[in-house]
C-alpha positions as CSV (number, residue, x, y, z in Angstrom):
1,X,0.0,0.0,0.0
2,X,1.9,3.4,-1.1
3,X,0.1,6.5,0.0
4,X,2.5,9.5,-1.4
5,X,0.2,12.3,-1.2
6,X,-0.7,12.6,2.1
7,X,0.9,15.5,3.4
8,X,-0.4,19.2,3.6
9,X,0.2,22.5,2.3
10,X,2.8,24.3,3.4
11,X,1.6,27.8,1.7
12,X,-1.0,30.1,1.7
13,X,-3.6,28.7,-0.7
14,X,-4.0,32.7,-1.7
15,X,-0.4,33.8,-1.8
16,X,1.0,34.8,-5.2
17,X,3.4,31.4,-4.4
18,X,0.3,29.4,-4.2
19,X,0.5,30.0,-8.2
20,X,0.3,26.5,-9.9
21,X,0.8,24.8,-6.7
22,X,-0.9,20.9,-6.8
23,X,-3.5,20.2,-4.1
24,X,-2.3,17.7,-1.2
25,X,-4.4,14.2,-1.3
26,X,-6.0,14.8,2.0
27,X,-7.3,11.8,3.9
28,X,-5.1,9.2,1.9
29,X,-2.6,9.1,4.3
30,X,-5.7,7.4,7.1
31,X,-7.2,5.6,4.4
32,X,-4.0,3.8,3.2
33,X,-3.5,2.5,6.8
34,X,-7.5,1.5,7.3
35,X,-6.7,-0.9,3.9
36,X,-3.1,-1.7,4.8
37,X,-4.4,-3.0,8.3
38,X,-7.7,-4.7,6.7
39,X,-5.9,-6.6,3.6
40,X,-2.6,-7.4,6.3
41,X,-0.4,-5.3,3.6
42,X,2.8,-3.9,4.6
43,X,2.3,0.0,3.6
44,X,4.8,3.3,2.8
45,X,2.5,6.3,3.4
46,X,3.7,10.0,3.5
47,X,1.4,11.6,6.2
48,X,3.2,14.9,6.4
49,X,5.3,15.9,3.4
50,X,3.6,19.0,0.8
51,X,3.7,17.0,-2.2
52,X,5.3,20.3,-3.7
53,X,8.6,20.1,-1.7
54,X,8.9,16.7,-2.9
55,X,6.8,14.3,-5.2
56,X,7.0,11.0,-4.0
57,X,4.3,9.9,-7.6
58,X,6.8,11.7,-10.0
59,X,10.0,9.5,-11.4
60,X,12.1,12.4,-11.8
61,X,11.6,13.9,-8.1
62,X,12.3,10.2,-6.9
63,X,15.2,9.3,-8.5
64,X,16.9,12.9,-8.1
65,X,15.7,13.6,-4.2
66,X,14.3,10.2,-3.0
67,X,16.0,7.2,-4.3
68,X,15.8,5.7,-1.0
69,X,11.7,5.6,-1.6
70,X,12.7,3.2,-4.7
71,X,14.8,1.0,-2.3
72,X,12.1,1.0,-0.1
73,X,9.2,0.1,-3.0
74,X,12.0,-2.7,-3.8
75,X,12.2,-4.4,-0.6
76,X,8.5,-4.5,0.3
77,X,8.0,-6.1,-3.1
78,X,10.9,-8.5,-2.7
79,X,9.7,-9.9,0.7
80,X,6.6,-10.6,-0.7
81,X,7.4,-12.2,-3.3
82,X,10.1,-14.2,-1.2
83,X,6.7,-15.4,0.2
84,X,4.2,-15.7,-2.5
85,X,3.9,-15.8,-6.2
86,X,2.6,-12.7,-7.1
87,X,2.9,-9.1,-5.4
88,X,-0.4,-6.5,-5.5
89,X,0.2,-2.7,-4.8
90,X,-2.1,-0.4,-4.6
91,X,-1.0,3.5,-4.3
92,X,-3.7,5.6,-3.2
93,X,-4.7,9.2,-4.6
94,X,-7.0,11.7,-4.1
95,X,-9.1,13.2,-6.7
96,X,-10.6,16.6,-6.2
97,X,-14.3,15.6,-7.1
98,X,-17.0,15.5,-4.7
99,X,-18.3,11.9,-6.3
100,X,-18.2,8.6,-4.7
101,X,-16.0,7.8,-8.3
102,X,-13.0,5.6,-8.2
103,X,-10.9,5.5,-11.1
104,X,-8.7,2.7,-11.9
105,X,-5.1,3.6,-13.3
106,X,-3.6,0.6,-14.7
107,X,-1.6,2.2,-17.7
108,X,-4.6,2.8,-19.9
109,X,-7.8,4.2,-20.1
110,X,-10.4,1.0,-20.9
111,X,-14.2,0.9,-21.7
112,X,-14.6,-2.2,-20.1
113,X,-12.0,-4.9,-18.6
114,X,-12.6,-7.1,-21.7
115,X,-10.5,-4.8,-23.5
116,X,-7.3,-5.7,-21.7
117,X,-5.8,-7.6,-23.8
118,X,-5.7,-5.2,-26.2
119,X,-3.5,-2.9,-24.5
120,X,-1.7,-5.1,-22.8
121,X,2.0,-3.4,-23.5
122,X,0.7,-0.8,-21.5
123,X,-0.6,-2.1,-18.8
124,X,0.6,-2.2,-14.9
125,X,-1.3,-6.0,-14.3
126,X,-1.6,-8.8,-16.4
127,X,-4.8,-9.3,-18.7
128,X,-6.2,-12.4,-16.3
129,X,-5.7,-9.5,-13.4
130,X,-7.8,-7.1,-14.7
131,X,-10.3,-9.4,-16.0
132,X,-10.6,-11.0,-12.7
133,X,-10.1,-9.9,-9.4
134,X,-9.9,-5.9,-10.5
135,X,-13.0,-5.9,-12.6
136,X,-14.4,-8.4,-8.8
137,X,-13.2,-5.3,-7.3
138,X,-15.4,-2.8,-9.4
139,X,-18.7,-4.6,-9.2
140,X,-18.5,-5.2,-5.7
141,X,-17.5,-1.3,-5.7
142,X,-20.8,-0.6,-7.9
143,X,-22.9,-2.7,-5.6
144,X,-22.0,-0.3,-2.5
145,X,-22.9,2.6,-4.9
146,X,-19.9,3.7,-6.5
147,X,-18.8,4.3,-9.8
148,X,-16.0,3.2,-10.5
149,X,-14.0,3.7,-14.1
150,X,-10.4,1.9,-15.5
151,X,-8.5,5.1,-16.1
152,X,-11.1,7.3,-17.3
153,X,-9.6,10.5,-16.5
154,X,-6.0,9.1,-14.5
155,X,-5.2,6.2,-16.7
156,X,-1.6,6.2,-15.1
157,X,0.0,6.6,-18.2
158,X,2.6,9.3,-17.5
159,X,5.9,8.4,-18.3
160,X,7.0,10.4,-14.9
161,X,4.4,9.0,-13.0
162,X,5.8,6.5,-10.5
163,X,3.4,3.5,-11.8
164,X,5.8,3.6,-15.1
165,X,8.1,1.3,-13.2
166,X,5.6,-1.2,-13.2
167,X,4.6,-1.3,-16.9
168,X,4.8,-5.2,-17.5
169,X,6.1,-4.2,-21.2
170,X,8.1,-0.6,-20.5
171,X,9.1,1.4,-23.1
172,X,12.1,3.1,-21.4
173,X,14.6,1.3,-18.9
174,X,13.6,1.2,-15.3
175,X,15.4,3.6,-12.9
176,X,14.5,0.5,-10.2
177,X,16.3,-2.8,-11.7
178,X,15.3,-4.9,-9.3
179,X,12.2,-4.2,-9.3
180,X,12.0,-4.2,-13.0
181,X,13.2,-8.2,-12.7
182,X,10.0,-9.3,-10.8
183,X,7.6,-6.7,-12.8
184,X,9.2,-8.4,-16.3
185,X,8.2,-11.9,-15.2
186,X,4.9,-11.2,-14.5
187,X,5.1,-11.5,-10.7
188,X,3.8,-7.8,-9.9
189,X,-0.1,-6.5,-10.5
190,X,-0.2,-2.8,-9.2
191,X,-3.6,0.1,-9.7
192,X,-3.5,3.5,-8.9
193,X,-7.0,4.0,-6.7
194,X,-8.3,7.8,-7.7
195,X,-11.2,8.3,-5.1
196,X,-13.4,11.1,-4.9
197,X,-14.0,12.7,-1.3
198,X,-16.5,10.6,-0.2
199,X,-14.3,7.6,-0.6
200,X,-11.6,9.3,1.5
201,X,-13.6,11.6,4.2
202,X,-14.8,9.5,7.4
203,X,-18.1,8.3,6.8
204,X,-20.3,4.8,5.9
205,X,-18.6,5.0,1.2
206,X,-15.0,4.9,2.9
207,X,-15.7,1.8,4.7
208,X,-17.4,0.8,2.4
209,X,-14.5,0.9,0.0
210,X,-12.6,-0.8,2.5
211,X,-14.7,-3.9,2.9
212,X,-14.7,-4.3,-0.7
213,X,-11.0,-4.1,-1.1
214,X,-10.9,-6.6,2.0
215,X,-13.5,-8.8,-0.3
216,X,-12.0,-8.9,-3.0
217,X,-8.5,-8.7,-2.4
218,X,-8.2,-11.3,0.0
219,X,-10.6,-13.5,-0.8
220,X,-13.2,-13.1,1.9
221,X,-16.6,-14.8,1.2
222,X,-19.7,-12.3,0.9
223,X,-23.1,-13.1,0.1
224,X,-24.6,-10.7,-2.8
225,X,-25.9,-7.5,-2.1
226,X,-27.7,-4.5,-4.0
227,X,-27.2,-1.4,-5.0
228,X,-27.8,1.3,-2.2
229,X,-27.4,4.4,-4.7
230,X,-28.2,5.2,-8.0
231,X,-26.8,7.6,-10.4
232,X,-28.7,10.7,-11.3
233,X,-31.5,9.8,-14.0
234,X,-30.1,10.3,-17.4
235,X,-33.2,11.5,-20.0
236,X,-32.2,12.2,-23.4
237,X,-33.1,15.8,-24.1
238,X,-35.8,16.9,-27.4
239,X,-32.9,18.7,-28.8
240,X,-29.0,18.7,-28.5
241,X,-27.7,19.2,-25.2
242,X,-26.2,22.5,-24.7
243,X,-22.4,22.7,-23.9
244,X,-22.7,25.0,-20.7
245,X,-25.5,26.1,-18.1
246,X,-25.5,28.1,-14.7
247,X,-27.4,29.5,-12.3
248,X,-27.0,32.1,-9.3
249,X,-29.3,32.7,-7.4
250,X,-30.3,34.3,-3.3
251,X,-33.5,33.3,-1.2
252,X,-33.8,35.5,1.6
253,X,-36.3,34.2,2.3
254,X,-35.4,30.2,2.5
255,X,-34.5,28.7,5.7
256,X,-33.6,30.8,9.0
257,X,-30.8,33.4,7.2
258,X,-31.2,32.8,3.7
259,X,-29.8,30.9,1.1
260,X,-27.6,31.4,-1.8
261,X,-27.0,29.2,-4.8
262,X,-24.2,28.6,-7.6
263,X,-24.6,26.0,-10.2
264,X,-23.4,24.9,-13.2
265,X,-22.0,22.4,-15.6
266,X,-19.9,23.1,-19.0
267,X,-17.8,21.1,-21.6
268,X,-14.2,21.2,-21.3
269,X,-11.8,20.5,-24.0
270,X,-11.8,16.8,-24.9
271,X,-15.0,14.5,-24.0
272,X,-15.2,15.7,-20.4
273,X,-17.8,18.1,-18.6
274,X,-17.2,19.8,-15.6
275,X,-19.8,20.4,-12.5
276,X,-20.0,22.6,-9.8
277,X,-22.5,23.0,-6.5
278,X,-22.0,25.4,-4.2
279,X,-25.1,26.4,-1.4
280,X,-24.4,29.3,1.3
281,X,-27.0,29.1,4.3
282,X,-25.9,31.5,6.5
283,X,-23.1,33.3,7.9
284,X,-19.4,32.3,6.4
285,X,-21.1,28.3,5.7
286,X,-20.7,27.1,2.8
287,X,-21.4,23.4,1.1
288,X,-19.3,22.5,-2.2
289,X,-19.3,20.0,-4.7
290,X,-17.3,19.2,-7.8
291,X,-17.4,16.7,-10.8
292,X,-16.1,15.3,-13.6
293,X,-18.1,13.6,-16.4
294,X,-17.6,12.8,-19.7
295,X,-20.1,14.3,-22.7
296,X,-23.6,11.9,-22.8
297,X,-27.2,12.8,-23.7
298,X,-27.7,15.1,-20.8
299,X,-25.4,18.0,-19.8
300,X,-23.8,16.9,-16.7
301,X,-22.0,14.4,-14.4
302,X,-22.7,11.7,-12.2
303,X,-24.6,13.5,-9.3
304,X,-25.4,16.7,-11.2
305,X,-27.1,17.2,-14.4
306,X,-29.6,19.5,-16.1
307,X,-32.5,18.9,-18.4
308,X,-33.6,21.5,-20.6
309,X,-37.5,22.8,-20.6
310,X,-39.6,24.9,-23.0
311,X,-38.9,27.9,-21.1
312,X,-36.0,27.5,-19.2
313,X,-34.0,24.6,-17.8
314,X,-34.4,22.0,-14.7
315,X,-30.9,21.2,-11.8
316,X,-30.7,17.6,-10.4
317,X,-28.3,17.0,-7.6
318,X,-27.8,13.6,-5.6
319,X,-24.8,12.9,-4.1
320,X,-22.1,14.6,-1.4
321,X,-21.0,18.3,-0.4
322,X,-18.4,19.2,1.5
323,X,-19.2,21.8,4.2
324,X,-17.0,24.3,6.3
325,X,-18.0,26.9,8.8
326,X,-15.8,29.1,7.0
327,X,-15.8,29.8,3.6
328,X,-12.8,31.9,3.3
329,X,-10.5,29.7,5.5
330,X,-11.5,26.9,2.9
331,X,-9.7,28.4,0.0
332,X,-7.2,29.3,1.9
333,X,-5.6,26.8,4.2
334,X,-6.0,22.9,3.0
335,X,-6.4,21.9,7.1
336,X,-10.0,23.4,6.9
337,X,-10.2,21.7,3.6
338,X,-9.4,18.3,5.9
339,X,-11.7,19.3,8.6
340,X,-14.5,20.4,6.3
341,X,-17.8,17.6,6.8
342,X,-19.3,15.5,4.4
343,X,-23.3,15.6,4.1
344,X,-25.6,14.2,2.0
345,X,-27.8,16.8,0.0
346,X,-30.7,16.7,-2.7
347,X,-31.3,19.5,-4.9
348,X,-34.1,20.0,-7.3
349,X,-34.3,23.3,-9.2
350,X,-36.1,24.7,-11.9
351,X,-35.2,28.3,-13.8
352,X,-37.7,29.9,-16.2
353,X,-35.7,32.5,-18.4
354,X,-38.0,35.7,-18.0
355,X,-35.6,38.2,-19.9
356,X,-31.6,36.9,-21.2
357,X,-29.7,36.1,-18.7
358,X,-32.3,36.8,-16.2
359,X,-35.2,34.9,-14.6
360,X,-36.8,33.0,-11.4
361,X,-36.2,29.8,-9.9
362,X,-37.8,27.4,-7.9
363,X,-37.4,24.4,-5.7
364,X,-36.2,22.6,-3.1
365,X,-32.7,22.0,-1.2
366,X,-32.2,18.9,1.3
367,X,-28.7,19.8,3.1
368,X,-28.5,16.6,5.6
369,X,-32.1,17.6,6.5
370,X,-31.8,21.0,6.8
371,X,-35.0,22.0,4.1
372,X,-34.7,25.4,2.2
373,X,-37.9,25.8,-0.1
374,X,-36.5,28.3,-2.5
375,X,-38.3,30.7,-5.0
376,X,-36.6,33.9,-6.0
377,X,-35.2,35.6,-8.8
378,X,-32.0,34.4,-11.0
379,X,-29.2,34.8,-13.1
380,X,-28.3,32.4,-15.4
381,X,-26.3,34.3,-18.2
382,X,-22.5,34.2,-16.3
383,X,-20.4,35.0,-18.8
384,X,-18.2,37.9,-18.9
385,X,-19.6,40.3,-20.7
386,X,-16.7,42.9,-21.4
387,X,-13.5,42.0,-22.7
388,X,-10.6,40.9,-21.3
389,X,-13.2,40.6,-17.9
390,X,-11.8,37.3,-17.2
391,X,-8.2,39.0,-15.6
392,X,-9.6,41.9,-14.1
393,X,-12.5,44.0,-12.8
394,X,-15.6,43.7,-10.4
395,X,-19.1,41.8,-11.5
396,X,-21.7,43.0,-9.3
397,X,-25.3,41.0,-9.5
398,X,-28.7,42.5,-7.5
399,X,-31.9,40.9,-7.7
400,X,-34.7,43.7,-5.8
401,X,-38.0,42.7,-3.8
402,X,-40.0,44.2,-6.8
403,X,-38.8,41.4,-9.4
404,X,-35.9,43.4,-11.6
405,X,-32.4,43.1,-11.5
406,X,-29.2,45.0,-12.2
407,X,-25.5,43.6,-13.3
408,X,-22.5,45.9,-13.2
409,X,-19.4,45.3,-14.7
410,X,-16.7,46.9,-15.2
411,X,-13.2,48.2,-13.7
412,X,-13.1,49.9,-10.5
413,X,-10.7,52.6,-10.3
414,X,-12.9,55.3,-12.4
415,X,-13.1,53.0,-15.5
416,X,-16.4,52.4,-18.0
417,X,-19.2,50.0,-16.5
418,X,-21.6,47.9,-18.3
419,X,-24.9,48.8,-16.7
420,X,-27.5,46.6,-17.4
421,X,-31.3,47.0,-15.7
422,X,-33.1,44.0,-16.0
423,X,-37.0,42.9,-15.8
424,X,-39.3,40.3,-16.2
425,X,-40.3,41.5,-20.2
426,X,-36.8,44.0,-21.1
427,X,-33.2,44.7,-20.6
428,X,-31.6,48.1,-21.0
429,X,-27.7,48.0,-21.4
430,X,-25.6,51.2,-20.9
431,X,-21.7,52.3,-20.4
432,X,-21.3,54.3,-17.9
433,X,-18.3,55.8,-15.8
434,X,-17.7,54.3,-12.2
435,X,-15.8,53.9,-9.3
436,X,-16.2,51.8,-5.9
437,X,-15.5,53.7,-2.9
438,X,-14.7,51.3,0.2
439,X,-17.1,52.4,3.7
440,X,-16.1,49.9,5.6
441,X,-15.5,46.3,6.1
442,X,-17.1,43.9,3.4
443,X,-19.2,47.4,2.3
444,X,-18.3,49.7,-0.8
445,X,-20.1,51.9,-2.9
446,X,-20.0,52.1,-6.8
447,X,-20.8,56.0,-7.8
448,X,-21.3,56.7,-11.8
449,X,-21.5,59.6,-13.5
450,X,-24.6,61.5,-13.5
451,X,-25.3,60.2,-9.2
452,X,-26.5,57.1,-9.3
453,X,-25.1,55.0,-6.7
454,X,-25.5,51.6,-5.7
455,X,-24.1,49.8,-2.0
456,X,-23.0,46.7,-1.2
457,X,-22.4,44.8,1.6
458,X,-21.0,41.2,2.0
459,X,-22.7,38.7,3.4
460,X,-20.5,35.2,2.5
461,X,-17.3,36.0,1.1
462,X,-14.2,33.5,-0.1
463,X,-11.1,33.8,-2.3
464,X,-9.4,31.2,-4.8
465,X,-6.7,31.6,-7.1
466,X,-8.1,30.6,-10.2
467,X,-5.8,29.8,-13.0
468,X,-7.1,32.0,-16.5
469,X,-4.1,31.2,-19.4
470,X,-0.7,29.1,-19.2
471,X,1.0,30.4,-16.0
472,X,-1.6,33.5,-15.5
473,X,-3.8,33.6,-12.4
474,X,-6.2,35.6,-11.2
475,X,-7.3,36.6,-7.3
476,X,-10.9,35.9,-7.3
477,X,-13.0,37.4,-4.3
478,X,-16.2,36.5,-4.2
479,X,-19.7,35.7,-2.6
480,X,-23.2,36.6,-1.2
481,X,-24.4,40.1,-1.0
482,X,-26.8,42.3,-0.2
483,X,-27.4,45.9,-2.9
484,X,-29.3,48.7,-2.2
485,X,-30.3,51.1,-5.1
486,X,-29.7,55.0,-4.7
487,X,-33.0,54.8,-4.9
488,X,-34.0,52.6,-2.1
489,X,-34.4,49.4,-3.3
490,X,-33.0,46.4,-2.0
491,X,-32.1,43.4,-3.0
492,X,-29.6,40.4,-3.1
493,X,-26.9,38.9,-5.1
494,X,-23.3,37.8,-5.9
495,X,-20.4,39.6,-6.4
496,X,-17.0,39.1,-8.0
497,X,-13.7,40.7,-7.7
498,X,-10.8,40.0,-10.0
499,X,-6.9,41.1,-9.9
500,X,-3.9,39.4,-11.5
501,X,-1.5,37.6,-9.5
């Protein structure tokens, strides 16, 4: 059992040195010892070290900082094999979805186990491996409700990723010899587990995962059992599934404080689609999920997906959020990223598009039985609507009590705005000048030309870095707000402040 992501972060998640940084596997380090102790495997787990000091998965980093990590790998598999005829090792990742997904990486990425033997050259097991006891291993993994893939997204194909050295066919010499010996004769199966959080975080899908692996793995007799969860209902839309929708939206009016919604899904380059939950119910709390799909007759991902409607479109959600008290903290230091709790939440939402970009929604959110009935107005157009928006600027969005809208964009120090005044049946757009005048503590105020005004004060706020070109990054402030018109009106919103980094 090799766990070599199991450290944490030894920077400030917002710092300009956090720049193209790779997140910590957090929870592997536990995990790898619950299945080392379970199966009765012998185990080298790196609980402490920031995987960006030192890389124990990367061939280069090992064989230039850390050959005694090799040594190591070598005599673990030696005594085993001094003992047995084959050796299995299993090196455990994290993957930063919020699905109960596991993804096998065995050297290439395979539609089912049956095609194996096709790609045998590449492969880290032997065909009768995968065809047996891994694919065993992913139907008993189904049956507990999780989806689990052979190398759909991490087929451990890297020729600097450490599972290289146990290619059974490698096309460059092995910086491990020895180990290379037993590997060549066929003596050495080994799978790189990719779990999503819920596989990882304490909770009933990590053990689970553990009982299976115990199952399988060494044998243990099991009588059948069914599936406890199934994945979101996939429909097959009247018309061609759209490449990208969202939604933000703020209730005040759901549960005790209020609750604010961001969702949406959108094709990324290739066959995948990427997913993203977040709900804020009060305070700095926050619940996230992400996923990772591939393109199918619905857009979405397992867990998530939307179905388009005559008028609008409808959000599913089934699965896992992660939840923190703290929504800045969680951005910013990977321990409250550790700490934050997994609950179960349903979401069922349903946006009718009164005016572009603008409109109302209506449903229901289940956070681990905390109810929000929601019905308020929405914004589903989130694209940057000025150029060059993406590296710098403010995006200010205010939904008032008497159904219209307003969205702001533009550049803050005295710079041209987009104005745009929304309604149930028109939208007027205008440029005007601007600038945001800080009153206090999570308040400004945004003054154009001509004295209209508008306030804001924070109600949620975070920070990321979020990564916007090939080394370019972007500080990215944002969250829940409340806006009040110069004219009296309130309302509630998002807002969104970029700077390069």
């Amino acid at each position: 059992m090799i766990a070599p992501h199991g450290g944490l972060s030894e920077t400030d998640l917002l710092s300009a040195a956090a720049a193209g940084r790779r997140g910590n596997d957090l929870h592997t380090a536990v995990l790898a010892r619950e299945l080392a102790v379970r199966l009765e495997a012998s185990r080298l787990v790196n609980p402490s070290c920031d995987r960006n000091r030192i890389d124990l998965n990367r061939v280069r980093d090992v064989v230039d900082r850390a050959p005694w990590f090799l040594e190591l790998i070598e005599e673990h598999v030696a005594r085993i094999l001094s003992a047995h005829p084959t050796a299995l090792i299993l090196l455990v990742h994290g993957w930063h979805v919020g699905q109960a997904r596991c993804d096998l990486g065995i050297g290439a990425s395979l539609a089912r186990a049956e095609e194996a033997d096709a790609h045998a050259d590449r492969l880290t097991g032997s065909t009768a491996f995968v065809t047996g006891p891994l694919e065993t291993f992913r139907q008993r993994l189904a049956s507990a409700g999780v989806l689990a893939t052979y190398g759909e997204r991490w087929p451990a194909a890297h020729r600097n990723n450490v599972m290289r050295l146990f290619r059974h066919r490698p096309a460059v010499p092995s910086p491990a010899p020895g180990l290379a010996k037993f590997v060549e004769a066929g003596r050495v199966n080994a799978v790189q587990l990719e779990l999503g959080a819920p596989l990882r975080w304490p909770g009933r899908l990590r053990q689970d995962f553990v009982e299976s692996a115990a199952q399988v793995f060494r044998g243990e007799s099991v009588g059948p059992q069914e599936t406890r969860r199934s994945e979101a209902k996939a429909v097959a839309p009247d018309g061609p599934s759209p490449r990208s929708l969202g939604l933000q939206a703020f209730d005040p009016g759901a549960g005790r404080e209020g609750l604010g919604v961001i969702v949406g899904a959108m094709h990324l380059p290739g066959k995948d689609v990427g997913a993203r939950l977040q709900l804020f119910p009060g305070g700095q709390r926050m619940g996230i999920f992400t996923g990772h799909g591939q393109v199918g007759p619905v857009l979405g991902v397992p867990d998530l997906h939307f179905e388009p409607t005559a008028s609008g479109f409808d959000a599913f959600f089934e699965g896992n959020l992660l939840e923190t008290d703290d929504a800045a903290a969680y951005f910013q230091r990977e321990e409250e990223q550790a700490g934050a709790r997994l609950r179960p939440a349903s979401v069922r939402l349903s946006f009718e598009r009164r005016d572009n970009g603008f409109g109302h929604v209506r449903g229901r959110v289940d956070l681990g039985g905390e109810v929000f009935e929601v019905s308020c107005a929405a914004f589903a157009d989130l694209r940057l609507a000025r150029p060059g928006g993406a590296r710098q600027g403010t995006r200010i969005l205010g939904a008032f009590d008497d159904g219209s809208a307003v969205r702001l964009e533009g550049e803050e120090e005295g710079g041209t705005w987009l104005v745009s005044t929304l309604g149930a049946q028109s939208r007027e757009d205008t440029e005007r000048l601007g600038r945001v005048c800080e009153t206090g503590p999570g308040a400004w105020r945004l003054e154009f030309e001509g004295g209209d005004s508008f306030s804001v004060r924070v109600r949620t706020q975070a920070a990321l870095l979020r990564p916007v070109g090939p080394q370019e990054y972007v500080h990215t402030t944002f969250g829940v707000v409340h806006v009040q018109s110069g004219d009296d009106r309130t309302g509630s919103g998002f807002y969104e402040r970029r700077r390069p980094v």
